[in-house]
PASEBA-1860 file (N, C-alpha, C; in nm, 3 decimals):
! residues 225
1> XXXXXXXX> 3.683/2.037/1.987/3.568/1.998/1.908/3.441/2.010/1.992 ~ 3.341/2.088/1.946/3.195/2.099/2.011/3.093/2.023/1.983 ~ 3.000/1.930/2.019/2.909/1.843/1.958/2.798/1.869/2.028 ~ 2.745/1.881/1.937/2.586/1.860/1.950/2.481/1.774/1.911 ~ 2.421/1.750/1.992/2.323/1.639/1.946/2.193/1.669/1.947 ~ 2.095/1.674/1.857/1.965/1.718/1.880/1.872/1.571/1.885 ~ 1.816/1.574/1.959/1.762/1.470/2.012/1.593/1.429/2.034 ~ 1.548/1.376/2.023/1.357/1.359/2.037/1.401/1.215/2.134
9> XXXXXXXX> 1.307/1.223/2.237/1.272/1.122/2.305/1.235/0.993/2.302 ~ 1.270/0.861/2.303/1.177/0.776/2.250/1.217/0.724/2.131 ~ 1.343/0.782/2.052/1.328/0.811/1.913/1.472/0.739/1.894 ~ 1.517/0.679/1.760/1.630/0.644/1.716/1.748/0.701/1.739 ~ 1.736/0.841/1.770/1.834/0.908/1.841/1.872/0.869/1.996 ~ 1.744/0.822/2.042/1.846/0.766/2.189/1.969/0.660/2.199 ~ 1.995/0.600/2.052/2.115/0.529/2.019/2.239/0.644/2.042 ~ 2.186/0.716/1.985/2.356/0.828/1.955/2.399/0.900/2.055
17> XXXXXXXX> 2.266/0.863/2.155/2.333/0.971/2.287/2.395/0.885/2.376 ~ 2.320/0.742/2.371/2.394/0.620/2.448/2.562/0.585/2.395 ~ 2.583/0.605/2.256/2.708/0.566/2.170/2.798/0.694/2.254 ~ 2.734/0.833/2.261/2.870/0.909/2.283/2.870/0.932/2.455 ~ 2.759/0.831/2.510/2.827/0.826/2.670/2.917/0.701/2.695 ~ 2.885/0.597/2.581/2.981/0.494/2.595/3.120/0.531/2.534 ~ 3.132/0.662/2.439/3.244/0.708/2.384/3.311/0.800/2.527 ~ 3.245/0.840/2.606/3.324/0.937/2.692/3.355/1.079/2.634
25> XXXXXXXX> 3.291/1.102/2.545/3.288/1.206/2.510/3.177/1.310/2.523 ~ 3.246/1.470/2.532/3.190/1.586/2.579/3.075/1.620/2.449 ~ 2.955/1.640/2.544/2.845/1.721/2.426/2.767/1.773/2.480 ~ 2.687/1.899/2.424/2.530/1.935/2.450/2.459/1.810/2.342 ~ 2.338/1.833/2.491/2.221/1.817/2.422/2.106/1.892/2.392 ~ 2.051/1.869/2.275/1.889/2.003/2.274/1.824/1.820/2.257 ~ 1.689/1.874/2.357/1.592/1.771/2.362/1.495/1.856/2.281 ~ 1.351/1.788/2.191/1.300/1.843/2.185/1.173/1.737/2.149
33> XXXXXXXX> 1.009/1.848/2.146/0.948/1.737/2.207/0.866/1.724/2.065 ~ 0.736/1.608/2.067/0.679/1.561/1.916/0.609/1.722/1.885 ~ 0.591/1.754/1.935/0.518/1.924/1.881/0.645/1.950/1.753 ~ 0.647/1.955/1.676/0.732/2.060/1.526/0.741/2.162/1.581 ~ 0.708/2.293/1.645/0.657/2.394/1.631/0.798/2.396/1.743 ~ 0.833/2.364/1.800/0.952/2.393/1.880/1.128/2.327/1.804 ~ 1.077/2.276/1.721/1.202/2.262/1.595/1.232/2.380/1.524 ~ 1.419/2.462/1.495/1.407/2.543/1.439/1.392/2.502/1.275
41> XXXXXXXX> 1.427/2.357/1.244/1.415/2.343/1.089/1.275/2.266/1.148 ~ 1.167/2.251/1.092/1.020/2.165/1.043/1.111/2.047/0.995 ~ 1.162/2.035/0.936/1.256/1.946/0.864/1.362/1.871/0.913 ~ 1.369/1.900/1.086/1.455/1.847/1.106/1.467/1.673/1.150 ~ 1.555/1.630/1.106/1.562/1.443/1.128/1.617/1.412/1.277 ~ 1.575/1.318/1.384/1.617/1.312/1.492/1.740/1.151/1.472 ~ 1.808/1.120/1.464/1.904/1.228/1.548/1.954/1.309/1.431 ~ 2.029/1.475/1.480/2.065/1.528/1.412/2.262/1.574/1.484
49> XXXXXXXX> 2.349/1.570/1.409/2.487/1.587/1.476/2.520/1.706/1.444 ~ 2.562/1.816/1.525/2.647/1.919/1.464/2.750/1.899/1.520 ~ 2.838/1.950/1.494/2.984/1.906/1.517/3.057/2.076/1.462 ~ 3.179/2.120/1.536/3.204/2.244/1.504/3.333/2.220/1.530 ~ 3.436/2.249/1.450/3.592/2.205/1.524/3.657/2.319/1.422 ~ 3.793/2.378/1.425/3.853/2.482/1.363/3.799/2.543/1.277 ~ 3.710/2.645/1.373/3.624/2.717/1.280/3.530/2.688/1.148 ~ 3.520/2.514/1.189/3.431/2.475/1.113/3.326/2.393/1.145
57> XXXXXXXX> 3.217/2.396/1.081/3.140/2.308/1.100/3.069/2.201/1.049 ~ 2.998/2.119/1.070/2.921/2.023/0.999/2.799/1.941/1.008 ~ 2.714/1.913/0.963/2.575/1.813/1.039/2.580/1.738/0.987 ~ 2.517/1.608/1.081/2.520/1.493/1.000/2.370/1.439/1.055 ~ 2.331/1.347/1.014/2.183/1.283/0.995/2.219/1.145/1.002 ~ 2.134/1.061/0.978/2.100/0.896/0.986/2.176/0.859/1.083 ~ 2.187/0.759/1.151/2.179/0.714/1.297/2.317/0.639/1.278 ~ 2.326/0.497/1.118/2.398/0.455/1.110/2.497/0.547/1.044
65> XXXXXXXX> 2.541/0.644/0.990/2.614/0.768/0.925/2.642/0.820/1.067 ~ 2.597/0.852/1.110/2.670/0.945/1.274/2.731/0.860/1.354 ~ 2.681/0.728/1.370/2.754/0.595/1.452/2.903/0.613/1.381 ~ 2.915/0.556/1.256/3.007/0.528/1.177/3.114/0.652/1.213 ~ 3.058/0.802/1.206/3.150/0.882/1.193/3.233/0.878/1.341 ~ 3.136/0.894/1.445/3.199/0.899/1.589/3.283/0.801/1.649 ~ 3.198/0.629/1.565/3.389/0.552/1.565/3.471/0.533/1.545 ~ 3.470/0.609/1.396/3.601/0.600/1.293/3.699/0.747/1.361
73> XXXXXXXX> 3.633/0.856/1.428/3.688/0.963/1.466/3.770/0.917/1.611 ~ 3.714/0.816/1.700/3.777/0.768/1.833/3.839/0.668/1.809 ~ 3.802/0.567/1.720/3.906/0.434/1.672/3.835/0.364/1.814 ~ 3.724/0.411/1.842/3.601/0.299/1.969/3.498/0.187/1.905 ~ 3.504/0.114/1.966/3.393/0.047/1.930/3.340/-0.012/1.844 ~ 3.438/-0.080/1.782/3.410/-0.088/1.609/3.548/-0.183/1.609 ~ 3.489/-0.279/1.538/3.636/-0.352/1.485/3.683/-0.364/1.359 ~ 3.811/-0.409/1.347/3.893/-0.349/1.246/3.939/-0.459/1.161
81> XXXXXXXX> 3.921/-0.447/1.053/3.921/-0.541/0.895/4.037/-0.673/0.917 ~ 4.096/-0.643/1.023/4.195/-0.782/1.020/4.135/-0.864/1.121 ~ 4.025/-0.844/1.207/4.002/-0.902/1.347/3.839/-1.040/1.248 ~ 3.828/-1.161/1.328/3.781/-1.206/1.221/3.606/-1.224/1.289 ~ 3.594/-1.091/1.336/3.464/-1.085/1.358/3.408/-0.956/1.278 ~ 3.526/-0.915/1.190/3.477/-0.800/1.106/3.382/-0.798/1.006 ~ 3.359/-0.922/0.955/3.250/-0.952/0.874/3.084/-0.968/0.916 ~ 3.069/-1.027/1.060/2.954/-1.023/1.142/2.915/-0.868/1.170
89> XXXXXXXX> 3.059/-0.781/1.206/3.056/-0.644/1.245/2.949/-0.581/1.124 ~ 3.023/-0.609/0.989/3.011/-0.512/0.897/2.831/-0.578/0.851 ~ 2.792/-0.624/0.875/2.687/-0.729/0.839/2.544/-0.647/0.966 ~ 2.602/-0.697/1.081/2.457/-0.650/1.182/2.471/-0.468/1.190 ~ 2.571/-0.423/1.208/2.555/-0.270/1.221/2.454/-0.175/1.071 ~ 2.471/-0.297/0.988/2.371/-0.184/0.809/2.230/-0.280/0.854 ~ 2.249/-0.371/0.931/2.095/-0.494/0.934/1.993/-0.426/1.001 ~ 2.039/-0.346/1.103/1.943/-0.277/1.201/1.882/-0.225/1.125
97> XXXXXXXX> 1.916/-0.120/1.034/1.865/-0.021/0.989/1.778/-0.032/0.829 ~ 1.883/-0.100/0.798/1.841/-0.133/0.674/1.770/-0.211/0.636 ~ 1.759/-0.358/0.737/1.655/-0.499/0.715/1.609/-0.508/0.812 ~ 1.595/-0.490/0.945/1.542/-0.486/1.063/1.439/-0.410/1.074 ~ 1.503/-0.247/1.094/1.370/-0.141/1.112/1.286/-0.145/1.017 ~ 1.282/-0.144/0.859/1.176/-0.147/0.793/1.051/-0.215/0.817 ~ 1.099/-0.342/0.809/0.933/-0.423/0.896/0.891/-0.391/0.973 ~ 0.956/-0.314/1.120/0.883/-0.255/1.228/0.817/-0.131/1.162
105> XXXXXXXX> 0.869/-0.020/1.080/0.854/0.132/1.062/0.708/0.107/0.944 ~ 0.669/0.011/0.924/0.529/-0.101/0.829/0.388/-0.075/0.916 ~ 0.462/-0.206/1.027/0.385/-0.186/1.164/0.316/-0.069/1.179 ~ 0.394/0.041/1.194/0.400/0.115/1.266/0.253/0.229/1.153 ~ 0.314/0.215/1.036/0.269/0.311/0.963/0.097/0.227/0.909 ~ 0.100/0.101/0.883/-0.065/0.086/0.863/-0.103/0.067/1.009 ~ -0.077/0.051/1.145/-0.149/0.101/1.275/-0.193/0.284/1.250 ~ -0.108/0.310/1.190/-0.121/0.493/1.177/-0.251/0.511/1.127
113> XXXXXXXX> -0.246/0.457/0.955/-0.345/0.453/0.871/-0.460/0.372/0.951 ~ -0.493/0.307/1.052/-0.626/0.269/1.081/-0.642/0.349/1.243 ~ -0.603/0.415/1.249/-0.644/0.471/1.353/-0.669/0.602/1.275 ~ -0.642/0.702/1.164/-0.718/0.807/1.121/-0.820/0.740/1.010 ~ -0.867/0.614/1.028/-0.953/0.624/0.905/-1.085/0.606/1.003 ~ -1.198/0.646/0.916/-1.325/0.684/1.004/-1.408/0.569/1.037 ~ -1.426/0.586/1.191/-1.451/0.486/1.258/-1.556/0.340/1.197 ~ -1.661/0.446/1.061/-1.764/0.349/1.018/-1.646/0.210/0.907
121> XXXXXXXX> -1.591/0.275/0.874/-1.495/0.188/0.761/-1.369/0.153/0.855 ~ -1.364/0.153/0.976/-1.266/0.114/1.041/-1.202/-0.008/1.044 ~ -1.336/-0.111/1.011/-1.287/-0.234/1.001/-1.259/-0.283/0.853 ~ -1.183/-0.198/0.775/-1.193/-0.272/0.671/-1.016/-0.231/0.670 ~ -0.941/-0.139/0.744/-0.827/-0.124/0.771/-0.736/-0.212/0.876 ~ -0.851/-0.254/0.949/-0.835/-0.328/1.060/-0.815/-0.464/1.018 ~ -0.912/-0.510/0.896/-0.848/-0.615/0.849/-0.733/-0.621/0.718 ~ -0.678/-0.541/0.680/-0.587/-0.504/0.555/-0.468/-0.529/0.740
129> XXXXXXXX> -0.458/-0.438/0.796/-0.385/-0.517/0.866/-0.289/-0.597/0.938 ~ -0.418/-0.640/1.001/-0.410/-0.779/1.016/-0.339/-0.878/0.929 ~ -0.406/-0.880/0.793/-0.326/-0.955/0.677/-0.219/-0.919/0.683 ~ -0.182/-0.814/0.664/-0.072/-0.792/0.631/0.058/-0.815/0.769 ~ 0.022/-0.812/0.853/0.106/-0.852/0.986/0.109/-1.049/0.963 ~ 0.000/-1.048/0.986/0.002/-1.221/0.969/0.085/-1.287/0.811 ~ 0.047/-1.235/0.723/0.085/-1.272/0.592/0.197/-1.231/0.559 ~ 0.304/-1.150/0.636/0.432/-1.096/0.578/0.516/-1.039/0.696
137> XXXXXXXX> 0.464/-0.951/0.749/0.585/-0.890/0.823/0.609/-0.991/0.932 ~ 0.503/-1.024/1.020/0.571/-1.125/1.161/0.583/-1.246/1.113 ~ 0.542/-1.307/0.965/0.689/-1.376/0.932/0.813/-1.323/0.926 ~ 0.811/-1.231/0.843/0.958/-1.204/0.845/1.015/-1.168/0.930 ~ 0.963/-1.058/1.040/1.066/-1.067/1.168/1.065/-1.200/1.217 ~ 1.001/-1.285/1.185/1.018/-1.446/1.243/1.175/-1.503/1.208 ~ 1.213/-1.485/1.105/1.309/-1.522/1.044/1.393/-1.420/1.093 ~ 1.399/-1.349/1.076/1.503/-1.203/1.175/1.542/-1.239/1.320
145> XXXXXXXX> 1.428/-1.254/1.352/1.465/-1.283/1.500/1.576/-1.447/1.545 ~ 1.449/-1.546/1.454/1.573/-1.656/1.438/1.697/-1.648/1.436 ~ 1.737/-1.585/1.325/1.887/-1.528/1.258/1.927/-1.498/1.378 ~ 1.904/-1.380/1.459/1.973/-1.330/1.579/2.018/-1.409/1.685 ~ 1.907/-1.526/1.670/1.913/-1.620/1.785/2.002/-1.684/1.751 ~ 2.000/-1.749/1.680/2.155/-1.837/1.569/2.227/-1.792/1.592 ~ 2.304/-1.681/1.567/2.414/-1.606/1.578/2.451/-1.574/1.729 ~ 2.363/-1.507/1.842/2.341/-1.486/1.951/2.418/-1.602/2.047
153> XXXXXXXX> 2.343/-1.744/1.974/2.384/-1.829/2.068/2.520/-1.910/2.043 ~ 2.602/-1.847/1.966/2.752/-1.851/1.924/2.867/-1.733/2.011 ~ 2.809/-1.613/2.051/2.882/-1.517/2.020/2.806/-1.395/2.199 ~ 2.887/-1.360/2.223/2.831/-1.272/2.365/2.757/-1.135/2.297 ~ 2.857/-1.063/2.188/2.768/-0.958/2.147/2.742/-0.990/1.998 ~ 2.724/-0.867/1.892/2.713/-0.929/1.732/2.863/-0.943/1.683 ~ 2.950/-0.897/1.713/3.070/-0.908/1.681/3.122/-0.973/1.792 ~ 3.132/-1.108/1.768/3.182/-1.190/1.874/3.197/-1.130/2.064
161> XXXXXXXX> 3.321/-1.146/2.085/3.318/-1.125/2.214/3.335/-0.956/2.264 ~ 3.322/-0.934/2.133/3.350/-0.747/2.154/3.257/-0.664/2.151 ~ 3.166/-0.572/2.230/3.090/-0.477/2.238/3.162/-0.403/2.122 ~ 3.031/-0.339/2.036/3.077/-0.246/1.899/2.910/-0.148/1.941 ~ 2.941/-0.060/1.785/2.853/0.014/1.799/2.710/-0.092/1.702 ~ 2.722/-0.219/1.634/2.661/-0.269/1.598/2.558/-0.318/1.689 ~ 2.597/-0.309/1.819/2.478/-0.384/1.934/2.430/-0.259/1.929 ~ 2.455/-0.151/1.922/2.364/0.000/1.989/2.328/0.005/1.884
169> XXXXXXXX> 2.372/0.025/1.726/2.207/0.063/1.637/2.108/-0.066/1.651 ~ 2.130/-0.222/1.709/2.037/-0.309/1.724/1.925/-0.309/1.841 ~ 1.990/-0.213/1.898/1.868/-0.224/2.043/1.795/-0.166/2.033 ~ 1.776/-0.072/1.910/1.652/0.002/1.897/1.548/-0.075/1.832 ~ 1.517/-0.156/1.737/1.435/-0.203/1.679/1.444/-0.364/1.738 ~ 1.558/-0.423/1.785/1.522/-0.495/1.901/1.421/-0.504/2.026 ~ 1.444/-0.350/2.072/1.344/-0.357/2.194/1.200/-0.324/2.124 ~ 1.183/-0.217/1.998/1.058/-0.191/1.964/1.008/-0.343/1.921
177> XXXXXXXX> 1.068/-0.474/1.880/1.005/-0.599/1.857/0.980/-0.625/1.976 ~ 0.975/-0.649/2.104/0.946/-0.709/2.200/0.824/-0.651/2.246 ~ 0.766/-0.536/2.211/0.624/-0.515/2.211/0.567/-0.540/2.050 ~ 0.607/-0.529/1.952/0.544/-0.536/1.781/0.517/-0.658/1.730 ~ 0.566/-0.758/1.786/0.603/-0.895/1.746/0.542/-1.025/1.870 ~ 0.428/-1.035/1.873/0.347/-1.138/1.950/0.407/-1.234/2.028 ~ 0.503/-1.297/1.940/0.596/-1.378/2.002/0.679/-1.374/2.036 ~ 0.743/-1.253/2.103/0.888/-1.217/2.128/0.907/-1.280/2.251
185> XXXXXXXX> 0.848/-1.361/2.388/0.919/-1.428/2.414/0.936/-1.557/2.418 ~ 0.929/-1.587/2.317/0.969/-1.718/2.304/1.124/-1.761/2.236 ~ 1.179/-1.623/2.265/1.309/-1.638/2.200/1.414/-1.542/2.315 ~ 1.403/-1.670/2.464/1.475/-1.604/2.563/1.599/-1.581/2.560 ~ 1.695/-1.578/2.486/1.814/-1.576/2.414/1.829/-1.430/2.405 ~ 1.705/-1.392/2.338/1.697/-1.242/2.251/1.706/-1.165/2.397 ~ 1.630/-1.169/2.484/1.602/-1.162/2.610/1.709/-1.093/2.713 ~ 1.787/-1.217/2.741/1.904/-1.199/2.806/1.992/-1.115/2.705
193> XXXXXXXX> 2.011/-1.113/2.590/2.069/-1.027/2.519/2.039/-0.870/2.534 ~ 1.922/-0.888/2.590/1.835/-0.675/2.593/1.896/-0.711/2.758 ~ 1.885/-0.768/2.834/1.889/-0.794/2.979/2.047/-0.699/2.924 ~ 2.113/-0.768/2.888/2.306/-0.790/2.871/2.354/-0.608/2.846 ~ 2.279/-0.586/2.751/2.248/-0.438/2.715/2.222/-0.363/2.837 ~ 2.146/-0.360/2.847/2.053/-0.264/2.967/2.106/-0.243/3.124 ~ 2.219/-0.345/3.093/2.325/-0.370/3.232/2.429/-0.273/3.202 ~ 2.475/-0.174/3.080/2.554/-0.133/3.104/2.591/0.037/3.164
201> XXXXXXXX> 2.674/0.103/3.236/2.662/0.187/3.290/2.606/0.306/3.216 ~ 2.672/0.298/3.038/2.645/0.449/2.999/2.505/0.420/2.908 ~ 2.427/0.276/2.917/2.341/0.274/2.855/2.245/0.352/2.978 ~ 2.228/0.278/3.104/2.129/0.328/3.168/2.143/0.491/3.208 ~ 2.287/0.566/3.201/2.333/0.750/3.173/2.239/0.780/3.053 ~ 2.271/0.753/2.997/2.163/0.780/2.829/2.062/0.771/2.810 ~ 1.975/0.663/2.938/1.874/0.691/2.925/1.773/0.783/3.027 ~ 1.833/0.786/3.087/1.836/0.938/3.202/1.825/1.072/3.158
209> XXXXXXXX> 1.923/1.103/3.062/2.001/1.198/3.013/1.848/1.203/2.890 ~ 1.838/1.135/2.826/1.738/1.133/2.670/1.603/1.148/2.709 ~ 1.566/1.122/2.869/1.399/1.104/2.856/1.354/1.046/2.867 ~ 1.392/0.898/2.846/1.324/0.776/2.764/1.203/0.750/2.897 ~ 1.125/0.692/2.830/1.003/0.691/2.906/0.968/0.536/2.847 ~ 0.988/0.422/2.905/0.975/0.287/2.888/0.803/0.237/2.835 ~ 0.696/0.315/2.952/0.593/0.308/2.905/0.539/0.396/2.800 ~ 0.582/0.442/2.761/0.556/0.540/2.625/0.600/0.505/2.486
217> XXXXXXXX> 0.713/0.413/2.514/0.745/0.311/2.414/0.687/0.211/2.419 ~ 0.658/0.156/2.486/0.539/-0.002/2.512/0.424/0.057/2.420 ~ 0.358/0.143/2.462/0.229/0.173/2.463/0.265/0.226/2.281 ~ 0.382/0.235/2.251/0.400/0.315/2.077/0.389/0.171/1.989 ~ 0.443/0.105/2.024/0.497/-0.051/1.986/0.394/-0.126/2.003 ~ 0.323/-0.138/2.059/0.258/-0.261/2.158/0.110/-0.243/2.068 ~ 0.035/-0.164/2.058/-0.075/-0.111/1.918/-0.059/-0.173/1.785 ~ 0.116/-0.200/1.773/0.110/-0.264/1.578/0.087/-0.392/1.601
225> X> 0.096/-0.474/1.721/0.029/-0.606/1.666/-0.026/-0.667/1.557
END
């Protein structure tokens, strides 16, 4: 089996390259950088999987869809419907993506919208906002983050005492809160939890291997205030 991973820096895809060094498994990588113009599809989604095995092949897309496939294919990392942390399992691995990142990918997108709007009307984006950070989203990651902490302070990873692939789609929009979210430390729990992460061998390979550039993520994150 041949795998490929196409990859952007910085980007939700540095989950999938960390998942298949913690899988031990063989792959290329194509890095490629925010320029389009060096993508052969314009269209293409980061992360992207090709996969080629008896003369066949396949791609796959979304972060939690490629997680899913590469544990169900190794029987890694992932626990299994009789173990009774399978319900926490099945719960934080769709949360990342599905209830987590949205409030950050908010952030992210009215900081966008007030930085191209023209400088004379600048402040009228600047306060839309504002409101809108204060009035909705950093509540709600307020309550997100709580949740984690609750759970966190029961349990070593999200599925009890077992590393899954549910902690790796969480560390992405985990760590982008610790610059997006004003108050991130006041929840040192969450903390030692990225600490707990960041200790492990094929996380810090992956991030070697991907690019990752720590201040380049601060500085992406750290603006949606």
């Amino acid at each position: 089996m041949n795998i490929t991973l196409h990859h952007l820096p910085n980007s939700r895809s540095q989950r999938i390259l960390w998942l298949l060094e913690e899988l031990n498994l063989n792959y290329d990588l194509i890095i490629y950088s925010k320029n389009t113009a060096d993508k052969p599809n314009r269209q293409m989604k980061f992360p992207t999987l090709h996969i080629e095995q008896n003369s066949q092949s396949q791609t796959l897309t979304e972060s939690s869809a490629v997680a899913e496939y590469l544990c169900q294919l190794e029987q890694k990392i992932m626990v299994q419907p009789a173990d009774s942390s399978y319900w926490n399992f099945c719960f934080y691995k769709n949360f990342a993506d599905a209830g987590f990142m949205p409030n950050l990918a908010l952030k992210q997108v009215f900081t966008q919208i007030t930085q191209q709007t023209p400088w004379p009307v600048r402040f009228v984006s600047l306060a839309f906002k504002a409101a809108f950070n204060q009035g909705y989203l950093n509540p709600e990651l307020q309550k997100q983050l709580r949740m984690l902490v609750s759970h966190l302070q029961q349990s070593t990873w999200l599925a009890g005492n077992q590393f899954s692939m549910a902690d790796i789609l969480l560390w992405f929009p985990l760590q982008a809160c610790t610059y997006a979210y004003p108050q991130f430390s006041d929840y040192p729990a969450l903390e030692q939890y990225l600490k707990q992460i960041k200790s492990r061998p094929a996380f810090q390979s992956a991030l070697q291997k991907g690019r990752w550039s720590a201040e380049e993520f601060q500085r992406y994150w750290q603006i949606t205030q």
